[in-house]
Every structure is written in C-alpha cells, then in structure tokens.
N, C-alpha and C positions, 0 to 999 in steps of 0.2 A: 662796402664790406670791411676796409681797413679798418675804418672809423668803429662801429658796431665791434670790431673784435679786441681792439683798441680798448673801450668803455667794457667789454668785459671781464677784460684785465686786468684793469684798475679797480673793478667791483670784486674781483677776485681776491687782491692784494690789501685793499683795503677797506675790509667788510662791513666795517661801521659808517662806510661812507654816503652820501643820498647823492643823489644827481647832481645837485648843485658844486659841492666838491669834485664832482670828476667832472665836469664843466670848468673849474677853473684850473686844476690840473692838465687839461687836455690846453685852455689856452695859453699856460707859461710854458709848456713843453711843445708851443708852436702852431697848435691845428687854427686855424681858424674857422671856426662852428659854431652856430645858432644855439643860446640854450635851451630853446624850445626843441631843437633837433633832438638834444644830449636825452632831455625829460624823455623822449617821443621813444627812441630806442631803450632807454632804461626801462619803462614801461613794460614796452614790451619783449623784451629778455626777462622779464618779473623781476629784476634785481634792485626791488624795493626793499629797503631794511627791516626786519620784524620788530615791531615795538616789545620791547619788554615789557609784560603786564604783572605789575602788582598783584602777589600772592593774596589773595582776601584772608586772614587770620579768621578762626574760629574763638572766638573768645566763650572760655569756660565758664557762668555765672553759675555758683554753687555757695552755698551759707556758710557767713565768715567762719571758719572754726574757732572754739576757744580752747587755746594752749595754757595747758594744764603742766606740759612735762616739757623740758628741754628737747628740742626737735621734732617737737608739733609741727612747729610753723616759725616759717624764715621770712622775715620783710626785708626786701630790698628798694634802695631807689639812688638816684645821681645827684650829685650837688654841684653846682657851676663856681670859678672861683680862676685867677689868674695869676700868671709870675710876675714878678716887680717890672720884667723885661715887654709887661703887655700879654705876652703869650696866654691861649686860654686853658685852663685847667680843670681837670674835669674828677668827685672825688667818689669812689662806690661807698657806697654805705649797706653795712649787711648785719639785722640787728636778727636774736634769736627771741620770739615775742612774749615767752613764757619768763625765762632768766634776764631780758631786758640786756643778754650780756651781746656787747659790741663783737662780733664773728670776724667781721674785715672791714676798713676804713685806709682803702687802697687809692693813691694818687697817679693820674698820669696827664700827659693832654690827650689823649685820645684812650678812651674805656669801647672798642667794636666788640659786637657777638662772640667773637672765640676766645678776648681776652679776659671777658666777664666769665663764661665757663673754666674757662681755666683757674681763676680764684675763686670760686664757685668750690669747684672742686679742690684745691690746692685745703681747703677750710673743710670739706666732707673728711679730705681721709684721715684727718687726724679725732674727727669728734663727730661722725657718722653723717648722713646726709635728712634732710626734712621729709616728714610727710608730706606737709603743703611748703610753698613758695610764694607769696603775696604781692602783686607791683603794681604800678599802670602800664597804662598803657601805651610806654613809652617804644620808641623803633628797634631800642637794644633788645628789648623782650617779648619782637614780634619775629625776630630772623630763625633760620632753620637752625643754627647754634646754638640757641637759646633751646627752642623746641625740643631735638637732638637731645639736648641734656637732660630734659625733664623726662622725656621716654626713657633715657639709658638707666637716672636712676631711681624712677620711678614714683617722680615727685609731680604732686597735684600743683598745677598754676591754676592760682587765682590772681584773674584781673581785675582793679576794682572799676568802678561805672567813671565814666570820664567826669571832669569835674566833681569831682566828690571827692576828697584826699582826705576824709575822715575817716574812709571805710579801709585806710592804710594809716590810723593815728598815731602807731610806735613810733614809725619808722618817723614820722613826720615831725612828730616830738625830739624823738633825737636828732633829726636834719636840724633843729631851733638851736640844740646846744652845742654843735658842732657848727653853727656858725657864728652864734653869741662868744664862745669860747675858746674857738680855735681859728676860723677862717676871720673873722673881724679882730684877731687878736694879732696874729702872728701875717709878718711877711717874709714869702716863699721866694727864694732866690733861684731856682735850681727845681727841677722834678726830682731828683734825690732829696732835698732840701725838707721839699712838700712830705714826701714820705718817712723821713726821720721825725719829722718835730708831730706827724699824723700817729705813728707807732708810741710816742711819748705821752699822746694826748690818750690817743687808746688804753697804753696801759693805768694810766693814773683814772680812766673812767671805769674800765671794768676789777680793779684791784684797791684801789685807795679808797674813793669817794663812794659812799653808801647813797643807792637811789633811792628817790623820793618813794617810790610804791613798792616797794622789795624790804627797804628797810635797812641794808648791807649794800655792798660792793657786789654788782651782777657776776662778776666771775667765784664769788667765796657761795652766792645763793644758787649757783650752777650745781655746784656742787653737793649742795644739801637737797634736791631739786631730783639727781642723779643718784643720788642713796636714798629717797624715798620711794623712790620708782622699781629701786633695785628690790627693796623690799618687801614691796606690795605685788611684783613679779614673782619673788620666792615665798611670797603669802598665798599666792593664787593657785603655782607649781604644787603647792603641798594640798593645796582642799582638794584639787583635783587628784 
C-alpha cells in the first residue's frame, strides 16, 4: 500500500511523467522495486499520460482572388537566414498583392503564433486589415493564434495546395529579392542589427525603386490605388 500511494504521488506531482520515470525516481529515493511492479500499479491507478492529439486543421480551398484594390489580399510567408554568431534567424515577410507594397519585413529568431498576430495587427491598425490573407501551409498558420485572428478580424485564409508555391507567386517573388538583395548582401550582427538594415531595405523597396509591374515605388502606387477606390466609392454613393 506504501508503495502504490508512494507512485501516486509522484504521478500527482509530476504529471507529465510515464512509469518509467517514477520507477527511476522511486529507485534513487531508495525503494527497491521491479519495474514491471511500478508499470503493473500505474496501470492500474489509470495514471497513464494522455497523448496530446494533433488538432486536424480545416484547410479553406476557395479561388485565388484577384486584387484589384489595396487590401484585397495580404500574402505572407517566412524566410530562414542566420547571425554571424551561427544563431538561426527567422525573417516575416508580409506583401499587399494589389500595391505590391512591402506591409512588414520583420526580423527575429524565433517568429510563434502570437508574435505573427501581433505584427499582423501592429500593420492593420494603422492601414486597415485584408479581406483575404494567403499562405501555406506552414505550422505558424495552422495554431489557434493565427485562427483567433482571422475570426477576430474577419479575414478569409487561404491555404495554398502543398507543393505548389506558384499559387503564392507575389509573396514568392518578393522572397527572391529579399534574398538576392538583402539576405545574401548584408551580414547581421545582432537581431536589432537584422531589423535596422531590414527597415532600410524596406523603405528604399516601397519608396525609391519603381517595380517592375506597377511601374513606380509600391508605396507612391498605394496611394493612387487608394484615391481611385475613394472615388469609384463616391461614384457609386452618388448613382445610388
């Protein structure tokens, strides 16, 4: 009975534990017992661990839209990339697919679910939030923070089909120039380092340099983009 109340102690205490661990616990704190016993009792006390199961994601297959107007549609996706120091480095890239204009091109080593929504968001409230949202089917964009977000603000995720990264071409396009340009150019000393010379790079891509399909600086076409929208708004306001 000691034994038995003993192992359920330690099942109590430390809950992530299986048998095997409170079998070797039990024999540096002295017991000397069979680990067929320990198994035998764990059993049957049921103080077997529950596996965490893998949430199944629902993935949304819906036809790619085509943006017309600035915040149609947001592509995102991750870039891999490291400090001088080895350390690995991880960069968000978040392009608007109509304006072509760079949104966030944010550095850290580690980008999880809540930190993506946060710049996510950090980027809606000052130039409103998308209709759609575009990714793969990456782990950052299967978590309940991700999800979470898209419910709060009422933004359509589309996932594109695995293996297939043309059905995400902006973003993909831009991932080319942001590594031809910035990541194979420059080296990052520092995660402050990464994110100044990333902010430099951004603004010379959406303010200076005129793209190829736009014709101008995605941030100056944003804006012509924004006043044509405005107008065809207070075109419509008035027939009605």
């Amino acid at each position: 009975m000691r034994l038995r109340a003993k192992i359920c102690a330690l099942a109590k205490r430390f809950r992530r534990a299986g048998y095997r661990m409170i079998y070797r616990r039990l024999r540096r704190s002295g017991w000397q017992v069979n680990h067929k016993r320990v198994a035998r009792i764990y059993r049957e006390e049921r103080l077997q661990i529950r596996r965490k199961r893998r949430r199944k994601q629902v993935i949304q297959r819906v036809q790619m839209p085509e943006a017309q107007w600035v915040n149609d549609c947001w592509s995102v996706d991750f870039m891999s990339d490291a400090l001088t120091s080895g350390r690995a480095l991880r960069f968000l890239n978040l392009l608007d697919d109509a304006s072509k204009e760079c949104l966030e091109l944010y550095a850290d080593t580690s980008i999880p679910g809540w930190k993506l929504v946060e710049r996510l968001d950090a980027v809606g409230t000052f130039r409103g939030f998308p209709s759609f949202i575009r990714t793969d089917g990456g782990p950052e964009f299967q978590g309940r923070d991700f999800e979470a977000w898209c419910k709060k603000r009422g933004v359509i995720h589309i996932t594109i089909e695995p293996g297939k990264p043309q059905q995400n071409a902006f973003i993909e396009a831009f991932n080319g120039r942001v590594r031809d340009e910035l990541l194979n150019e420059e080296l990052f000393l520092s995660v402050q380092d990464a994110q100044r010379k990333a902010a430099t790079w951004k603004y010379e891509y959406n303010f200076e340099r005129p793209h190829g399909v736009v014709g101008e600086p995605p941030a100056l076409f944003a804006r012509k983009l924004k006043q044509q929208q405005k107008e065809k708004s207070l075109i419509r306001t008035g027939t009605n």
